[in-house]
C-alpha positions, -999 to 999 in steps of 0.1 A, spaced: 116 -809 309 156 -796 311 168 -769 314 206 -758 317 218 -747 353 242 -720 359 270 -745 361 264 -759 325 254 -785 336 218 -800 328 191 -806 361 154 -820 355 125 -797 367 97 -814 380 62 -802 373 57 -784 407 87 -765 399 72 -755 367 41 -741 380 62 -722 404 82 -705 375 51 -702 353 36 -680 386 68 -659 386 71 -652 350 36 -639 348 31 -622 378 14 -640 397 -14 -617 378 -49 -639 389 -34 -632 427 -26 -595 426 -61 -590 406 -78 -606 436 -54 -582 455 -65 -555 435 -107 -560 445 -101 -561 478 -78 -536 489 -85 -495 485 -53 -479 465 -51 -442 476 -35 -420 458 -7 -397 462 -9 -362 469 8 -353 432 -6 -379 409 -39 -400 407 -29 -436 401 -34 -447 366 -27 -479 347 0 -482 322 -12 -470 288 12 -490 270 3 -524 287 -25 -543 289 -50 -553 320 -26 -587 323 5 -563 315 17 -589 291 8 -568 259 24 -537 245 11 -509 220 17 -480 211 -10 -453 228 -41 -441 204 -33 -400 209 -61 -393 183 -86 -377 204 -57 -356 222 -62 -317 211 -29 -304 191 -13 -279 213 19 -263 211 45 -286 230 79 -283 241 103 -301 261 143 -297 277 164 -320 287 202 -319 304 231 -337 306 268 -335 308 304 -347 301 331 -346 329 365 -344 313 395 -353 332 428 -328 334 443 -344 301 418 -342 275 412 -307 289 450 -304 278 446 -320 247 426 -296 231 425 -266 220 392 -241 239 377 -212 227 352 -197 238 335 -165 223 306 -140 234 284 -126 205 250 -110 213 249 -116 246 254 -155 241 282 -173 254 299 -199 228 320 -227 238 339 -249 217 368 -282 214 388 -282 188 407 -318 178 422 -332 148 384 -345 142 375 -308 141 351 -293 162 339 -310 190 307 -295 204 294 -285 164 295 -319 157 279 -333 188 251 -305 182 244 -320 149 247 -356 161 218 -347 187 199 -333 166 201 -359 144 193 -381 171 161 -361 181 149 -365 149 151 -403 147 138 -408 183 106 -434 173 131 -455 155 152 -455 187 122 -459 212 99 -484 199 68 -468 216 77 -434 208 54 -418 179 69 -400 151 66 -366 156 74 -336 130 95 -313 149 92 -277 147 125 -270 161 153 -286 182 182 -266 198 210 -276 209 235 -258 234 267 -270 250 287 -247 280 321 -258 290 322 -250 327 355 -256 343 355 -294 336 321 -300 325 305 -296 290 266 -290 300 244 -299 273 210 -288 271 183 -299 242 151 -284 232 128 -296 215 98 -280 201 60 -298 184 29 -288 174 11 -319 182 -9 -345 202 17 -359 221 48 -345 243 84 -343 233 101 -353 267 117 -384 246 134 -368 217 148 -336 243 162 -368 260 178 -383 231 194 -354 215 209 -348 249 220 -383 257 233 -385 218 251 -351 221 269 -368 254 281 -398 240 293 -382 207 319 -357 227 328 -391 246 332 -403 209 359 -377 203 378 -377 231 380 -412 240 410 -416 225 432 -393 248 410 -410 279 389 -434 288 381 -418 324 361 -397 308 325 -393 326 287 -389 312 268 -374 337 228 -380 348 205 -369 321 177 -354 332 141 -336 317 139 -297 330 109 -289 319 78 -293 295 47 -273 283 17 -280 268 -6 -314 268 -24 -321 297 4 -310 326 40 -286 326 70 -297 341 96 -275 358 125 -295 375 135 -283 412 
């Protein structure tokens, strides 16, 4: 057979070199089982080792996990991340922030109109859609998602909840409204700076299912 080289150009692969790239693009899966029967796996202190649900024994299949004989609890899940704004977008626009009730409010205001509003409802949005983002993802009826977004000295921290009555977690759409949030103030602000900076995004926490989650 041919295949094309880096170079463009076109080289012949013998069949020894075949069944070496046959081995690597499956694993090598008959060796690491024979591995597997003879060697003692010990797990760590914080987590019993598991096989993927989503793959199969040969880990060359995917599905999506069968939560039907989970109980429905009450779940909820945050996530973080942030936007790091150079001097002159922070120049650019006009800030406000307000305190009513005890919560503090922060808010960009552009010739797009409000900055932080309209990421809110982009990652909400965002949350909503998540198993048509995430092909493994379930679709989940969420009872609530929040949305909150602090400009602190250069940063906008955003933080997404997400809340489910359900048999599976919510870690993925917290994540996605977050992420989504992010990249829609990068959206409106790109155009006074391209240095501009999305920081890590991160869970902080979940409860309910089988474990909680609290992030150091």
């Amino acid at each position: 057979k041919n295949a094309w080289s880096n170079n463009g150009g076109m080289q012949q692969i013998d069949a020894s070199q075949m069944h070496i790239l046959r081995q690597v693009m499956k694993g090598e899966s008959s060796n690491q089982h024979q591995h597997q029967d003879t060697t003692e796996v010990t797990p760590s202190s914080n987590d019993a080792a598991q096989p993927f649900s989503h793959l199969n024994h040969q880990g060359d299949g995917i599905s999506m996990v069968d939560v039907g004989h989970k109980a429905v609890t009450r779940r909820i899940a945050t996530a973080k991340s942030s936007v790091i704004f150079p001097p002159e977008v922070l120049s650019a626009f006009q800030l406000r922030t307000t305190q009513e009730k005890g919560h503090r409010s922060s808010e960009m205001i552009g010739p797009k109109g409000p900055i932080f509003e309209t990421a809110k409802i982009a990652g909400i949005m965002a949350a909503k859609r998540t198993s048509d983002l995430i092909p493994l993802c379930h679709p989940l009826p969420l009872d609530r998602v929040n949305i909150d977004i602090q400009l602190i000295d250069n940063r906008a921290i955003i933080e997404c909840e997400c809340r489910v009555t359900h048999k599976t977690g919510v870690e993925m759409e917290a994540l996605t409204g977050a992420t989504v949030a992010a990249l829609t103030i990068y959206d409106m602000v790109k155009a006074v700076s391209h240095r501009v900076e999305i920081g890590s995004t991160v869970l902080i926490g979940k409860t309910g299912g089988k474990s909680d989650f609290k992030a150091s």
